[in-house]
N, C-alpha and C positions, 0 to 999 in steps of 0.2 A: 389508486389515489394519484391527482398529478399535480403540482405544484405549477407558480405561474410560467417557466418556464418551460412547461407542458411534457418534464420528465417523472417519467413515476419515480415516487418516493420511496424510501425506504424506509421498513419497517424496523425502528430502532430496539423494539423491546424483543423481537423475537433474537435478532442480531448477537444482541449483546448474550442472550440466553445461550445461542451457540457456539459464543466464542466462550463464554465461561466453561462449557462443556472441555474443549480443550485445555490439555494437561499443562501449558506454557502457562496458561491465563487463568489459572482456575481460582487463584488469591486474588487479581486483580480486582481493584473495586468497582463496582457497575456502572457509578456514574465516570470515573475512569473511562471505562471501555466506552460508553457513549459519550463522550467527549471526542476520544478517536473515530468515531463511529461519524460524530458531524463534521470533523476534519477531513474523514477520507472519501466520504460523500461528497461534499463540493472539488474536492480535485477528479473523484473518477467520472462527475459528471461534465466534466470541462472535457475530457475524451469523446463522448458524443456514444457510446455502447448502447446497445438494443436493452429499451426496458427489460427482457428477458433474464440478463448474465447483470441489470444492475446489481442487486443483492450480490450477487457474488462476489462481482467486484470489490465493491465496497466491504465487504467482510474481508477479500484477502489485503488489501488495502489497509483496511485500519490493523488489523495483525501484523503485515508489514512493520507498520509506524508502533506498533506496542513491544513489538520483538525489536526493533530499534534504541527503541526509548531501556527496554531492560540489558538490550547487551554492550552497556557503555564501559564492561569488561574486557571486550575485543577491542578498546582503545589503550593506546598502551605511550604515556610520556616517561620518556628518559631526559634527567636532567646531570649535567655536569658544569660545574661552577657556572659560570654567566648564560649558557646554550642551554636550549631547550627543545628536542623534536617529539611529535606524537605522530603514532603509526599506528595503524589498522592490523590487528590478526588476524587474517583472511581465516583462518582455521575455526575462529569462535563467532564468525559472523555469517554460517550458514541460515541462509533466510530462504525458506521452503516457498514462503507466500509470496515473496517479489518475484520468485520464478514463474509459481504456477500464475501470477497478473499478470506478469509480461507474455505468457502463452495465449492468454487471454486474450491479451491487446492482438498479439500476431493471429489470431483467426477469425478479425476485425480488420486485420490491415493497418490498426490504428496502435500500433508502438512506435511514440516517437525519439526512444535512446536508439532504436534501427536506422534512423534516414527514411527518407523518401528520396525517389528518383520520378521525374517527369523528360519524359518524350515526346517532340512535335513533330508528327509527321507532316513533311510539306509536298502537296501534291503537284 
């Protein structure tokens, strides 16, 4: 299937079938998860990835953004009379899926929290 942008589509129902399979997501509600599902599709498909690895993408994508959305426990505000700071756990905010995307991207060439570098050879 390809949509008019001429990137294949993703299959939402099998999707969401195998993120519910996983132990994080398994309460999650379905339409839930495809909500994430069309959220993390229009961003992985603004990367440009071989119809091949879309699925993928997108499946580690919207788990990203779902293990996101549940660990707003890893945020952590302290307040003392009038100040106010909030700070990140690094410890509670192991995110397995934004790794294995961003591996993704790197054997695509196409991660862009890396940089890019261009060189002109002038002859």
């Amino acid at each position: 299937m390809s949509d008019s942008t001429g990137v294949t589509s993703v299959d939402n129902t099998t999707l969401v079938e195998v993120i519910q399979k996983l132990s994080a997501f398994k309460d999650v509600d379905p339409d839930v998860i495809e909500s994430f599902i069309d959220d993390a599709t229009a961003v992985v498909k603004s990367y440009g990835l071989p119809d091949a690895v879309l699925s993928t993408a997108v499946r580690l994508y919207a788990c990203h953004a779902l293990l996101m959305q549940a660990t707003n426990s890893a945020f952590q505000t302290e307040t003392m009379g009038p100040m106010s700071r909030t700070r990140f756990d690094w410890s509670k905010g192991n995110d397995p899926y934004w790794l294995e995307f961003q591996q993704l991207l790197d054997q695509y060439g196409l991660n862009r929290s890396r940089g890019r570098a261009w060189t002109v050879d002038w002859c």
